[in-house]
N, C-alpha and C positions, 0 to 999 in steps of 0.2 A: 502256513506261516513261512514265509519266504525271506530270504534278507540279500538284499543288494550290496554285495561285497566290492570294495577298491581293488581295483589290479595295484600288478607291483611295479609292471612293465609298459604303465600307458595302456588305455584299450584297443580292443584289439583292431585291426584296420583291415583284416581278412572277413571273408564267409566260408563256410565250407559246411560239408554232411557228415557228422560221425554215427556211424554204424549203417549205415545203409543196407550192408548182409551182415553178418558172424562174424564172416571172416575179417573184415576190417576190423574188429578191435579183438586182438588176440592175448592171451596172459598166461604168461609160465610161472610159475608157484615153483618158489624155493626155501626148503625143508633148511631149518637151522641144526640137523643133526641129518647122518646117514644111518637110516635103518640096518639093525646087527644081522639078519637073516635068517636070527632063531628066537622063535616065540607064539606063543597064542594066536597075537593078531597078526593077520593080513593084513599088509599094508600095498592097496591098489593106485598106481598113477592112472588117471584116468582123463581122457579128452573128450571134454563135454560141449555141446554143439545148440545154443538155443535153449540151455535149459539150467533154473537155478541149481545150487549144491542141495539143498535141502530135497528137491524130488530126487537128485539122484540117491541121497542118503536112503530115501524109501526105496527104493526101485533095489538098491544093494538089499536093505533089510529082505524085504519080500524073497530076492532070489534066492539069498542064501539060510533063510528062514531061519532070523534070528529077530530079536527085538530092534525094536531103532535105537535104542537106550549105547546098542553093542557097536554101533557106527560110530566113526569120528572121523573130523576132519579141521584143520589146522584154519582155514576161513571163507567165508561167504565170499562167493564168484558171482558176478554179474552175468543173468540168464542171455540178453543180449549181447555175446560174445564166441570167440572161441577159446576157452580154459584150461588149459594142464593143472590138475588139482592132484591130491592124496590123499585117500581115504583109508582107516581101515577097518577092518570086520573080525569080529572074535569070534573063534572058532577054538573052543579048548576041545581039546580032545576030537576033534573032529575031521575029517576031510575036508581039503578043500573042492567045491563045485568045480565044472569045467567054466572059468570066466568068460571063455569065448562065445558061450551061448547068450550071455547078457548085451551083446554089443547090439547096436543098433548105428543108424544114421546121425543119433543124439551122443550117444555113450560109446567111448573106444577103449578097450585097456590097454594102455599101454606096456605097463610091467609091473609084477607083482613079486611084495618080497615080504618074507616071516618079519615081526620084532617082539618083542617081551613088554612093552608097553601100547596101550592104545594111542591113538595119535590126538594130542586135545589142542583147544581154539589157541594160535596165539605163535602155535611156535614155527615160525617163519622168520627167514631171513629177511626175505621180502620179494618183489614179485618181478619178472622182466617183461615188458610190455612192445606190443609192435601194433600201432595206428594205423591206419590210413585213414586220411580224409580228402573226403572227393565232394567237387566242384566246387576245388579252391579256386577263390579269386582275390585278387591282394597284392601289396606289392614286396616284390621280392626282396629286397634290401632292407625293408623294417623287416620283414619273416626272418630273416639271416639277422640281426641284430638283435632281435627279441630270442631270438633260439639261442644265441651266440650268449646272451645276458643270462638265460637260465642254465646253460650249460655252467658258467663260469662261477654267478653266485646263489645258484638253486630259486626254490620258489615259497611262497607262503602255504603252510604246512594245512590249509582248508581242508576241512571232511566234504565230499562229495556232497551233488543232490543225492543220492542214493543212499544215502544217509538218513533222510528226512522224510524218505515214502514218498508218494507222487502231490504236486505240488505243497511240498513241504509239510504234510496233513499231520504228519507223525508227532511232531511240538505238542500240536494242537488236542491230537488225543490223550497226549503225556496229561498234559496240564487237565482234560478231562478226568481220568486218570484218578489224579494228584486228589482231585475234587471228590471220589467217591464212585467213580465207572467200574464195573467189574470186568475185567478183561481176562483171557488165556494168560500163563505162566510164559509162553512165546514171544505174544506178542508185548506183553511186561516188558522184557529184556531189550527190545527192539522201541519201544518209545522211551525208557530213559535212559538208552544209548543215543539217541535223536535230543533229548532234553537237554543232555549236558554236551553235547555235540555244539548244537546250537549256542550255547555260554557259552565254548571256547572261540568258536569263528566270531562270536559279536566282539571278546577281547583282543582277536589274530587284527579283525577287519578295524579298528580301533588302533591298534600297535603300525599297520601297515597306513594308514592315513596320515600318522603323523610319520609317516617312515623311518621306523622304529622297529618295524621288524627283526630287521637281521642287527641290529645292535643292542647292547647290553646296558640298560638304566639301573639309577642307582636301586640299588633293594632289590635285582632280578635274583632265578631262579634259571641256574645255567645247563642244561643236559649236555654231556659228551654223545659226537656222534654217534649214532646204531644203538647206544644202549639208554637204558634207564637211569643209570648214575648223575647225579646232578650236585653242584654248590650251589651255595651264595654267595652274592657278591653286596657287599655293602657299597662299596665304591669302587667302580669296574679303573681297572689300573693298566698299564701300557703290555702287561702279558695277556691281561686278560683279551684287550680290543685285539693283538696280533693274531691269538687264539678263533677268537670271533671270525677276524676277516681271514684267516686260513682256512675256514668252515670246519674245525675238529670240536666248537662248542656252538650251542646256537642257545638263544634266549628262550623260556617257554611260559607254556601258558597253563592255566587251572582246566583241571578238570574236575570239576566242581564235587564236592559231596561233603561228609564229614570231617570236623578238625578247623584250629583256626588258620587263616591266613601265612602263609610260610614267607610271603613276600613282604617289603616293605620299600617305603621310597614312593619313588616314580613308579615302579614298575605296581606295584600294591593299590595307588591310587586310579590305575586304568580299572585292576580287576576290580577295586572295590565299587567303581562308578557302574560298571556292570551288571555285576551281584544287586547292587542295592537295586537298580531299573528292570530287575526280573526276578522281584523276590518269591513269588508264588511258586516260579520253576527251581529257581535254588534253595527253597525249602522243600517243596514235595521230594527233589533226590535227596536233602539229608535225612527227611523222615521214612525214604527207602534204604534208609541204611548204605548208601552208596561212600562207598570211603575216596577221598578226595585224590589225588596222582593230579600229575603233569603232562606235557604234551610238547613238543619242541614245535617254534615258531616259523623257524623255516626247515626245509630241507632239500640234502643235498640230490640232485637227478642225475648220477649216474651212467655213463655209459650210452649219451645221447649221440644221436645221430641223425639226420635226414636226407630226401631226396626226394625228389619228383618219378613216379612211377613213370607217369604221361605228365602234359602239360596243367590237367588241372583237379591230378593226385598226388597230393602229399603225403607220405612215409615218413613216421616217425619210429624211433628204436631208443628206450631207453630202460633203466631197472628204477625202482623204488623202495624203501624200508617198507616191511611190513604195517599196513594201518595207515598208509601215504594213500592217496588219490591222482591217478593219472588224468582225470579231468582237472585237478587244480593244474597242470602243466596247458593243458588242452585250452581252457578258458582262456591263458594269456595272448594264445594266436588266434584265433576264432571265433566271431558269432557264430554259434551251432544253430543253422537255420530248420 
């Protein structure tokens, strides 16, 4: 179950290849705290090559012969890449292994440091990313305006495909699911994170059609940037829109589950049009007990940059909040052929 999303920036009038090796899409993970360097767990930076978090979480277990229970790590990397991640491993009372014997072609440690807590999913500042895509073709002066656009007023805040399993199957299983399919406790978590995934891009892809993304309607639900904090707005007023177009608030969207509707207005009658044309998927997550949260509509990119490696590699450099998607940046310059 696939959905055909609006750009924000006109489609795109390039081609290019991403990921062609590892090395072209690389990702540095950034820790919302600095480990204290006394405690239980071992906290390992590690540079992973080709290969999801999840093997390397066994591969840690196995070596340092503990449970996988004892692993953690802050969030899922993309196996087609190259990753700086954080892991770490409880070891009470224990020595630590020599890590360098773990390393391989896949797996490198970079640095390893004590903390007093395990490291768990979520807490991340957010991620710094460096592209490349090769055999770009395109013309330079939209690429430089479409880049130049996302720099200045960010992009629509889309969960990846990578989100939804390979050709977006993952919905589909949810909702088998939903129906009475017995599945792993794993992969539980993994399709009604794809379910409610999917309701909020059909409300993002919705807000962005009527280009309404980056602005605030009556009865929205406003997040301050980076964090979770959010108002309402009954009737968005001349602090609120300076706010908006300064990008320090952005409009958002449901993440669907338990609880009624916190929106009203305009902004209330998109999600409700939504909710109601997928009620099977929005009742199966409330009968999962999923509690309902928000999601900001756009976001800000950070720290962008580009350049032409050769004539038809493009390099791109920029950071994103935690649970952002570097292909919703990627999508607005490129068919990915």
């Amino acid at each position: 179950m696939t959905l055909r999303l609006p750009y924000v920036y006109g489609a795109p009038s390039a081609t290019g290849r991403l990921r062609s090796i590892p090395e072209d899409f690389k990702v540095y993970e950034n820790l919302s705290f600095v480990p204290s360097g006394e405690g239980e767990h071992v906290f390992l930076q590690i540079e992973k090559t080709g290969e999801n978090t999840e093997t390397i979480a066994r591969q840690l277990a196995r070596f340092a012969e503990v449970n996988q229970r004892d692993i953690g790590y802050a969030g899922l990397k993309d196996r087609h890449a190259v990753t700086t991640q954080w892991f770490s491993v409880w070891l009470p009372g224990k020595p630590e292994p020599d890590w360098s014997a773990i390393e391989s072609p896949a797996l490198k440690v970079m640095q390893n440091v004590r903390h007093s807590r395990k490291l768990k999913r979520g807490v991340l500042s957010g991620n710094s990313f460096q592209i490349t895509i090769r055999d770009w073709q395109g013309d330079n002066k939209k690429l430089t305006e479409q880049l130049t656009s996302i720099k200045n007023d960010g992009i629509a805040n889309y969960f990846g495909d990578q989100r939804f399993g390979h050709e977006g199957r993952n919905v589909e299983k949810a909702l088998a699911m939903f129906k009475g399919v017995k599945v792993k406790r794993e992969q539980r978590s993994i399709y009604l994170s794809a379910a409610r995934s999917y309701l909020f891009n059909l409300i993002l892809s919705e807000r962005v059609a009527r280009g309404t993304w980056n602005k605030a309607l009556v009865g929205d639900i406003l997040l301050f940037d980076g964090s979770q904090s959010c108002f309402k707005t009954d009737l968005p007023d001349a602090d609120i829109l300076s706010r908006i177009e300064a990008k320090v608030i952005h409009p958002s969207g449901v993440l669907w589950g338990k609880g009624n509707f916190d929106t009203t207005g305009d902004a209330w009658a998109i999600e409700q049009q939504v909710i109601e044309a997928n009620k099977e998927i929005a009742q199966g997550l409330i009968a999962d007990d999923l509690e309902k949260s928000r999601r900001s509509l756009r976001v800000n990119v950070d720290d962008l940059a580009w350049d032409f490696v050769d004539q038809t590699s493009l390099r791109l450099t920029f950071s994103l909040p935690a649970g952002s998607y570097a292909t919703a940046v990627t999508r607005e310059l490129i068919n990915d052929e």
